[in-house]
C-alpha positions as CSV (number, residue, x, y, z in Angstrom):
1,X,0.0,0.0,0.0
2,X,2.6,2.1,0.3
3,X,2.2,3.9,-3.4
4,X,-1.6,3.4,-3.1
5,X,-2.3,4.6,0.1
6,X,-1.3,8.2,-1.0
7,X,-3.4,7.8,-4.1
8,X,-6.7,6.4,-2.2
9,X,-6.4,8.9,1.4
10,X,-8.9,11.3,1.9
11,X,-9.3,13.6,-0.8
12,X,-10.3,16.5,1.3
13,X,-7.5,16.5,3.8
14,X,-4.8,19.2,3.2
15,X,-1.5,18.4,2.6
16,X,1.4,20.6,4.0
17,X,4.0,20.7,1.2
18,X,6.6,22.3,2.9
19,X,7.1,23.9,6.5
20,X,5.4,27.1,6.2
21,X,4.6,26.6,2.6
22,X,1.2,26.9,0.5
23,X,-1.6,24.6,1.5
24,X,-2.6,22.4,-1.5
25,X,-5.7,19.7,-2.1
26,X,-4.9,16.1,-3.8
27,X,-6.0,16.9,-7.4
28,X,-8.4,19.3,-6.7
29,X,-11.3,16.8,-6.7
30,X,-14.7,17.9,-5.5
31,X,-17.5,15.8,-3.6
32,X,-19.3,16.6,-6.7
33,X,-17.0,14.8,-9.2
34,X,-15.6,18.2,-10.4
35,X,-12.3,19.5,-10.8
36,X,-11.8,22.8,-8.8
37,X,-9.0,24.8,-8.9
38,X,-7.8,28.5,-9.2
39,X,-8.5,28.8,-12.8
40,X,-11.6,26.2,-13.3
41,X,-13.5,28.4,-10.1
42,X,-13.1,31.7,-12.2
43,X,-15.5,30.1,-14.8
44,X,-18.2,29.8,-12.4
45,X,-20.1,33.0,-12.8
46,X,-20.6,33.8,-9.4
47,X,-16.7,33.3,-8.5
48,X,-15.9,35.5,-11.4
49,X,-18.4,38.2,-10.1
50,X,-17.0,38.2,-6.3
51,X,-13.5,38.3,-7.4
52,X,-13.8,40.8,-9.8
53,X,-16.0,43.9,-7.9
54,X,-13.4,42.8,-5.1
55,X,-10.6,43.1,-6.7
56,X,-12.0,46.4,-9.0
57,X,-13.2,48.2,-5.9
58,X,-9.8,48.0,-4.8
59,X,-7.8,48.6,-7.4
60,X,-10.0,52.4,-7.9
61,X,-9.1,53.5,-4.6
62,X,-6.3,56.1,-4.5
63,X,-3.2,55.2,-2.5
64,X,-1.3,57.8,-0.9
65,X,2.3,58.6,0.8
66,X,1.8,60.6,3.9
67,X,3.9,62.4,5.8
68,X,3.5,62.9,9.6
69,X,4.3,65.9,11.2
70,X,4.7,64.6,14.6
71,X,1.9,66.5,16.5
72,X,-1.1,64.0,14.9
73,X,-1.3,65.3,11.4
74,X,-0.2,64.4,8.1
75,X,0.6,65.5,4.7
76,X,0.7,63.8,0.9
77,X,5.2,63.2,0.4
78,X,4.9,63.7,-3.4
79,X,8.2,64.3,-3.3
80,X,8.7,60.8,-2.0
81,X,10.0,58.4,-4.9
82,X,7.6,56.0,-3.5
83,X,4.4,57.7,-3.6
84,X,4.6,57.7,-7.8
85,X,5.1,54.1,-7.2
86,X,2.4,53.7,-5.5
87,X,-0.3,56.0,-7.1
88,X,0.6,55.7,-10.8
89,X,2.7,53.4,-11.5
90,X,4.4,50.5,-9.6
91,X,6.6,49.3,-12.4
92,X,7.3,50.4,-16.3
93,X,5.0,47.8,-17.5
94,X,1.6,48.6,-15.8
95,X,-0.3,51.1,-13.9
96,X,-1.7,51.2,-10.6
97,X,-5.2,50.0,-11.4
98,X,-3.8,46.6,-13.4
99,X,-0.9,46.0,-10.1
100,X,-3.6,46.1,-7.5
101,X,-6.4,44.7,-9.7
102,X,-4.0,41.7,-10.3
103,X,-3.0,41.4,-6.2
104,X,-6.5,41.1,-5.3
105,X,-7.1,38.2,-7.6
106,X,-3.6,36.6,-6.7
107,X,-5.0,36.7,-2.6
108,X,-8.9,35.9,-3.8
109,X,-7.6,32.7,-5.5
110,X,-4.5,31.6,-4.7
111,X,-4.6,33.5,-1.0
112,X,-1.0,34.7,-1.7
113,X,0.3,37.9,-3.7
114,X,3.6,38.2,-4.2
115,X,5.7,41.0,-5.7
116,X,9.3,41.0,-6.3
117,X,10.7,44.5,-5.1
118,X,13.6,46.6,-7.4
119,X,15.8,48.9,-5.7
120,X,18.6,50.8,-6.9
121,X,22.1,51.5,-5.4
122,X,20.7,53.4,-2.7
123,X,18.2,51.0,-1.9
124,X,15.5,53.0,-2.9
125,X,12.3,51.2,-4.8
126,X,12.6,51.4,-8.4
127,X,10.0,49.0,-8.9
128,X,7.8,46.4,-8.4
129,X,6.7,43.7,-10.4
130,X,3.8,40.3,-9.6
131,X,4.7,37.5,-9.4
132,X,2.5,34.0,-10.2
133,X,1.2,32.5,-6.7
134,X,1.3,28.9,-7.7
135,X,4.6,29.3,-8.8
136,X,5.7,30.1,-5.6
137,X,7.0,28.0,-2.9
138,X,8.3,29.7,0.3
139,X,10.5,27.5,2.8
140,X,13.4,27.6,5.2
141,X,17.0,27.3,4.7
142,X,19.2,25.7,7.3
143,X,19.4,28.3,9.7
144,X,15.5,28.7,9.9
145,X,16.1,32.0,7.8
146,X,12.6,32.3,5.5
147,X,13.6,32.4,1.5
148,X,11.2,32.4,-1.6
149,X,12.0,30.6,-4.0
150,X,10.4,31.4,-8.2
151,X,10.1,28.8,-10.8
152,X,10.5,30.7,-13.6
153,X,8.5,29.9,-17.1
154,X,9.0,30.9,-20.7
155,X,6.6,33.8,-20.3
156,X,8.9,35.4,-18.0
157,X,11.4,38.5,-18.8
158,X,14.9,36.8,-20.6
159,X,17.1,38.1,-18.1
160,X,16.0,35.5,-16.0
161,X,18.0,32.3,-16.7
162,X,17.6,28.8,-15.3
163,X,14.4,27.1,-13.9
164,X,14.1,28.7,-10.6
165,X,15.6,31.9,-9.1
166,X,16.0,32.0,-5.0
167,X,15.2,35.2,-3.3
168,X,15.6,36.7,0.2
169,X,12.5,38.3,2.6
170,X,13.6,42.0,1.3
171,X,12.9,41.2,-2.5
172,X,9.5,39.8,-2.3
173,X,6.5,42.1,-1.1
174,X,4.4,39.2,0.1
175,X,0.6,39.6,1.5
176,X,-0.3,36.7,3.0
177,X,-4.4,35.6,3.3
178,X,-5.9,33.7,6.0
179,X,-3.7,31.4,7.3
180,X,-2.6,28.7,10.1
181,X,1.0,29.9,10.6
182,X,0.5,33.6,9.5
183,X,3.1,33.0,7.3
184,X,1.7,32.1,3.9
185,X,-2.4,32.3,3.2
186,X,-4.2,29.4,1.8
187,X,-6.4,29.5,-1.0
188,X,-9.9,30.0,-0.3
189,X,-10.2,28.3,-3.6
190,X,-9.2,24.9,-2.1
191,X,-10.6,25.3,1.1
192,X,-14.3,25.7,-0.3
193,X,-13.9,23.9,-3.0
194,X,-17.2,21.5,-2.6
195,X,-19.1,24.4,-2.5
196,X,-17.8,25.2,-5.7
197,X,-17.8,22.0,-7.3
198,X,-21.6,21.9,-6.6
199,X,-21.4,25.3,-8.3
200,X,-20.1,23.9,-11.2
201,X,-21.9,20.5,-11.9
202,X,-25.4,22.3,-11.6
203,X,-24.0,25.0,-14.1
204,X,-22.9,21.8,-16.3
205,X,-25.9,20.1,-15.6
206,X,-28.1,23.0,-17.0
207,X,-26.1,23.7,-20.1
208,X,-26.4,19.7,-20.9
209,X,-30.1,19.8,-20.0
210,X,-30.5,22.8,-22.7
211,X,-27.9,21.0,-25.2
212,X,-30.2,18.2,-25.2
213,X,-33.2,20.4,-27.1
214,X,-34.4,20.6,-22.6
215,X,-37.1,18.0,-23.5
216,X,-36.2,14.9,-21.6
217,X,-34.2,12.0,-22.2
218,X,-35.8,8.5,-22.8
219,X,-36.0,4.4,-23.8
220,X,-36.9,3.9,-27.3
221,X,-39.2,0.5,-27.1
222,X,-38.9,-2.2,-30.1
223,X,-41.5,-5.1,-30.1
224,X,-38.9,-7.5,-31.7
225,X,-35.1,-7.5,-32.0
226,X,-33.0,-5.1,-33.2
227,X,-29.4,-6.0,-34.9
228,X,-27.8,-3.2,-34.7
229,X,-30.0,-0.8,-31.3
230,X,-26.7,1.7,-31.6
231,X,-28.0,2.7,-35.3
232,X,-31.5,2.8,-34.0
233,X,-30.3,5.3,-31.0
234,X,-27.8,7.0,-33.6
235,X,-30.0,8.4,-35.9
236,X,-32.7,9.6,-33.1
237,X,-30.1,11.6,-31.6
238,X,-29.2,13.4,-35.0
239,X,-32.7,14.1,-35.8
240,X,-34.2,15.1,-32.4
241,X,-30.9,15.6,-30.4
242,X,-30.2,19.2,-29.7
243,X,-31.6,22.7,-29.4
244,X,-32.0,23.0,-33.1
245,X,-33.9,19.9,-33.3
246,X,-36.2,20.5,-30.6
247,X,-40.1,20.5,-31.1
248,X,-39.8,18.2,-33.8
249,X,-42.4,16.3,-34.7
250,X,-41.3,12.3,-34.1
251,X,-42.7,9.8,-36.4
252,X,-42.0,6.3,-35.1
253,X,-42.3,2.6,-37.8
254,X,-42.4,-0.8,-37.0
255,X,-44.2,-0.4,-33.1
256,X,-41.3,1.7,-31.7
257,X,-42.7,3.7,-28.4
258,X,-40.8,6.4,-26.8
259,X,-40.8,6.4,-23.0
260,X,-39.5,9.5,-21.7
261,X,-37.5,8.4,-18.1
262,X,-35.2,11.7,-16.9
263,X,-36.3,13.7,-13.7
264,X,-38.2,16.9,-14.7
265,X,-35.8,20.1,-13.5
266,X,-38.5,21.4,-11.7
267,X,-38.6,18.6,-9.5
268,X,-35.1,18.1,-8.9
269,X,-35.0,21.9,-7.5
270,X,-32.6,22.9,-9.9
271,X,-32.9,26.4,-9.7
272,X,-33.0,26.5,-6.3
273,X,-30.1,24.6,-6.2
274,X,-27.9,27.0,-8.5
275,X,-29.4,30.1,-6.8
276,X,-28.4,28.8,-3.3
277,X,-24.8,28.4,-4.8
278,X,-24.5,32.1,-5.7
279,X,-25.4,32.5,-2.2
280,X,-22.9,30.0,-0.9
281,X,-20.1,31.3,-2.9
282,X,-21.1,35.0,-1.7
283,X,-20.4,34.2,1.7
284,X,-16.8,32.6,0.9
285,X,-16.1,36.5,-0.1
286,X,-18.5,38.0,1.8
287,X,-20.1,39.9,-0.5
288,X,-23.5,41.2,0.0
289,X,-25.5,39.3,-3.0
290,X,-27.0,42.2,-4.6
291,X,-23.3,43.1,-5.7
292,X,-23.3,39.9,-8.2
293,X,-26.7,40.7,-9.3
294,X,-29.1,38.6,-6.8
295,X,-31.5,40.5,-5.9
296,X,-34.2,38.2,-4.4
297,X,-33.8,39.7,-0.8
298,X,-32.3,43.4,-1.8
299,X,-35.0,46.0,-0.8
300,X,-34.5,50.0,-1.7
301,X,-33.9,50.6,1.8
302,X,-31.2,47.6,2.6
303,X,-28.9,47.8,-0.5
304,X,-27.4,51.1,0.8
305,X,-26.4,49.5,4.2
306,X,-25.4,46.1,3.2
307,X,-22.9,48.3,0.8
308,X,-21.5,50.5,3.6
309,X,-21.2,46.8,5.5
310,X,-19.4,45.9,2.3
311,X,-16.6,48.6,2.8
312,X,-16.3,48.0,6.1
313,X,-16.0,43.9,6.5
314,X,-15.2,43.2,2.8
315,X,-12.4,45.6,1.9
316,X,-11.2,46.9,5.2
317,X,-9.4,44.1,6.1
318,X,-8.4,43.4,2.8
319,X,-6.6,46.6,2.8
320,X,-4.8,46.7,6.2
321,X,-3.7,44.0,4.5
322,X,-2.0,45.4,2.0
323,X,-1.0,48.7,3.7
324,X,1.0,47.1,6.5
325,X,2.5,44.7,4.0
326,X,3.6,47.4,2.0
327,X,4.9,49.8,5.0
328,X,6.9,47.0,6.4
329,X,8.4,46.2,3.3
330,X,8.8,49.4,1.1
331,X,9.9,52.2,3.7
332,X,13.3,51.7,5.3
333,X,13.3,50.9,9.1
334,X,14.1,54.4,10.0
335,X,10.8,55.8,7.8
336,X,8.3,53.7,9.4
337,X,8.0,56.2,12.0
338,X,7.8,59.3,9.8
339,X,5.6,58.1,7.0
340,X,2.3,55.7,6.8
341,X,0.7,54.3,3.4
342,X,-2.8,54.4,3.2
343,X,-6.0,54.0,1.3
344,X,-8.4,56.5,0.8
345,X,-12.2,54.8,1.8
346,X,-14.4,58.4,1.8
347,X,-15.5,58.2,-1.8
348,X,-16.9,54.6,-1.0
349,X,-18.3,55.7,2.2
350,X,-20.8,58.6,1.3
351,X,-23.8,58.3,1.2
352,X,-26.5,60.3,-1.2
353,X,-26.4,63.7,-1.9
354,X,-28.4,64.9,0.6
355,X,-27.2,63.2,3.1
356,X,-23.9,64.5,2.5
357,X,-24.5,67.8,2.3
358,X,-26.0,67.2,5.8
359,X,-23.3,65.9,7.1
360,X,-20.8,68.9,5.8
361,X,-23.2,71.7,7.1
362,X,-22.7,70.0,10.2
363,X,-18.9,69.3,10.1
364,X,-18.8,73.0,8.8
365,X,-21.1,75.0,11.8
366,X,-19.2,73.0,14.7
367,X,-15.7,74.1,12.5
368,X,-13.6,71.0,12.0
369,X,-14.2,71.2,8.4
370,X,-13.5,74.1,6.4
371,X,-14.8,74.8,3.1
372,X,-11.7,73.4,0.8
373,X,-11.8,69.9,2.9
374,X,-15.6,70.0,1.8
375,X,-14.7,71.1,-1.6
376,X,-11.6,68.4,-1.5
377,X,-14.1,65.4,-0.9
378,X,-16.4,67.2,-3.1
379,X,-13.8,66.9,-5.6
380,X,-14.3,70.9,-6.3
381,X,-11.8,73.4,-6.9
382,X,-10.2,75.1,-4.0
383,X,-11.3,78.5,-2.3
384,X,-8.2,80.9,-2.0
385,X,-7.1,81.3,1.0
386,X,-7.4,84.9,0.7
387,X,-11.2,84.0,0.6
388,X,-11.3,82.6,3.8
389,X,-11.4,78.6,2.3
390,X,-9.2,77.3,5.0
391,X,-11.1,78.9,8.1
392,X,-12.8,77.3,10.5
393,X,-15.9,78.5,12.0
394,X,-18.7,78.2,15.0
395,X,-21.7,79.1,16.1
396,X,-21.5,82.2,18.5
397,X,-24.5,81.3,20.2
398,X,-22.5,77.8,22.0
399,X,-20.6,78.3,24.9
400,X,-18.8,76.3,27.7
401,X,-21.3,75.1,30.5
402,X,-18.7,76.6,33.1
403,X,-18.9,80.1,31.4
404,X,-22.3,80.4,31.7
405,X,-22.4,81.1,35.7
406,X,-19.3,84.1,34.9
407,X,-21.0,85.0,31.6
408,X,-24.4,85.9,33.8
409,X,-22.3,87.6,36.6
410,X,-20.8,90.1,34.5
411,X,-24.1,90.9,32.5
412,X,-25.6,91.4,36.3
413,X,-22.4,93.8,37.5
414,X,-22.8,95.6,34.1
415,X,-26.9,96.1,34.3
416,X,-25.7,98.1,37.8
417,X,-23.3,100.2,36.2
418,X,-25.5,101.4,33.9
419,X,-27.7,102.4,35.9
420,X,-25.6,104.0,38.2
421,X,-24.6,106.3,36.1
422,X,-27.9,106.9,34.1
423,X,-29.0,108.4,38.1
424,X,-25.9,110.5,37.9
425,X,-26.8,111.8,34.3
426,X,-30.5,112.2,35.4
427,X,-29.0,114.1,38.3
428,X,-27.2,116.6,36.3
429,X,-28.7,119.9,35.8
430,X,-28.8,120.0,32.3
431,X,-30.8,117.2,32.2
432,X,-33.7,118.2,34.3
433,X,-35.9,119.4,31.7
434,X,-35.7,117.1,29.2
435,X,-37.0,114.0,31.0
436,X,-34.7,113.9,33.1
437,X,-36.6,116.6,35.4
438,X,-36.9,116.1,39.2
439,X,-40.3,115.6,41.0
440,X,-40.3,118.2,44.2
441,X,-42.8,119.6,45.9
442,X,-43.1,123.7,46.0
């Protein structure tokens, strides 16, 4: 057994290939009968879907370079090398959009992106380029040091020569998925993969049901003996097999009688069993259903929240992801503490109009917004400064609760003063005969 035994084991259990390495499934195989891997999932329609509005919402967000001043703000470093890299373009060969767009598919798949990092003489990043997931393996060397190690194909660049290239922790920018040793993700591909098979086989299912003209299958009766049944069976499948052939009109000689024997779709729940799929594969991503185009429980007033949910517990972590990845891999050790990499969420996170422009007036009449950081989310030109589109104003009718006891006492010392000396005015000659005069008796 001892050849067989690692043919016939359990064909769900994970296999660790190497210490620390990938997590991989023998052959892929599904409960269903169907082969599932990275590429074969992506032709299901709902695995497509997930990954791709993942992976574009993702790749549209702008990705700054701040600078921190020290005392809790920060600043854009444009004049950091790394923040062109970062918000245009990370290598000569693609923008910003395709990098990201492709890491997002690399970790929704395979549950692993890896880049290989460029640096110049001065150890600055020059550039950075994807690599393949499944060509990956990731392992130890003797001293327990981690090193990646690339097997390189024909589709790579020329200047890289033999089958596999070796290289260290500081060339690779490596975001790791979900994993057991926090070391290197596993693909939620393998790890769902019945889920998907099911996926898969009804989809095959359906498009064979329709291939066959969707009229059911049967037994073609004969009162006596046929020579040759395969001609017989043959010749009814050219004339009635098919969608072009169906609704045909069957005209059957000698006695023949056509039983029809397959299960009616209807019965077999069908499509209840693809639609709870799409569900099923949904919450493998998590994302909300109405973003793949099920909209059976998606109500006017539900689709809004369920997409606010979907920045929150969808991207968010996907993105912390990749900004402390990239921080602890792109900035030297002595910027970590002077600059932070982040993406910007507002544009994802606003609600309707209205609602907004709520929200500013109220940001704006309690001053910790000014016009120009309205008119910056706004995407508006800015107010000179001149024009008073940096200030920040308040209400003058607020004030501190333990004012308001002085604020009363000083009204009440004043109110005496004044009419203090409005009796000293009223006193005054002068004043006497013009309402001001004094009452006295003869």
């Amino acid at each position: 057994m001892g050849i067989l035994s690692g043919i016939f084991r359990q064909r769900d259990a994970p296999k660790n290939m190497t210490a620390g390495s990938a997590y991989s499934f023998f052959l892929g195989q599904s409960a269903a009968g169907k082969r599932v891997n990275e590429r074969t999932a992506m032709q299901t329609s709902a695995v497509y879907a997930c990954v791709r509005v993942i992976a574009e919402s993702v790749a549209s967000l702008p990705l700054h370079l701040y600078r921190l001043d020290g005392v809790g703000g920060k600043e854009k470093a444009m004049d950091h090398p790394l923040y062109y890299l970062l918000h245009n373009e990370p290598n000569i060969e693609m923008t910003a959009y395709s990098f990201f767009e492709a890491a997002l598919t690399h970790l929704l798949l395979w549950g692993n992106f890896y880049a290989q990092i460029i640096r110049n003489g001065m150890g600055d990043v020059v550039g950075i380029y994807p690599l393949m997931p499944d060509r990956m393996n990731v392992d130890r060397d003797e001293k327990g040091q981690l090193y990646y190690e690339y097997t390189v194909s024909k589709d790579d660049a020329p200047t890289n020569k033999g089958s596999s290239v070796i290289l260290s922790p500081e060339e690779v920018l490596h975001v790791p998925g979900l994993s057991f040793d926090g070391l290197v993700g596993y693909s939620p591909i393998a790890m769902a993969k019945n889920a998907i098979g099911l996926g898969i086989a009804a989809e095959e299912y359906g498009s064979r049901f329709y291939a066959n003209g969707a009229a059911p299958s049967g037994v073609l009766e004969h009162p006596g003996t046929l020579k040759d049944p395969s001609k017989v069976r043959e010749s009814w499948n050219e004339t009635f097999g098919g969608s072009s052939n169906s609704h045909k009109v069957a005209v059957l000689e000698e006695g023949m009688k056509y039983t029809p024997i397959s299960i009616n779709p209807s019965e077999a729940q069908f499509l209840d069993t693809r639609k709870f799929q799409v569900t099923e594969i949904c919450r493998i991503f998590r994302v909300p259903p109405h973003m793949v185009a099920d909209l059976d429980r998606s109500t006017f007033s539900n689709i809004e929240q369920q997409s606010l949910e979907y920045v929150m517990y969808t991207l968010r972590p996907w993105l912390t992801r990749l900004e402390q990845s990239m921080t602890r891999k792109l900035l030297r050790e002595d910027e970590r503490k002077a600059y932070i990499i982040k993406f910007n969420v507002d544009g994802l996170l606003r609600g309707d109009y209205q609602s907004r422009m709520q929200g500013y007036a109220i940001a704006r009449q309690n001053g910790w917004m000014s016009a120009n950081d309205i008119r910056e989310l706004e995407n508006l030109d800015m107010i000179p400064e001149e024009l008073g589109g940096d200030l920040y104003l308040i209400n003058g009718n607020m004030t501190k609760l333990e004012d308001a006891g002085a604020f009363a006492s000083g009204k009440e010392n004043k109110d005496e003063e004044v009419l203090e000396l409005e009796e000293q005015k009223g006193s005054e000659p002068g004043n006497r005969g013009r309402g001001g005069r004094k009452n006295t008796l003869p």
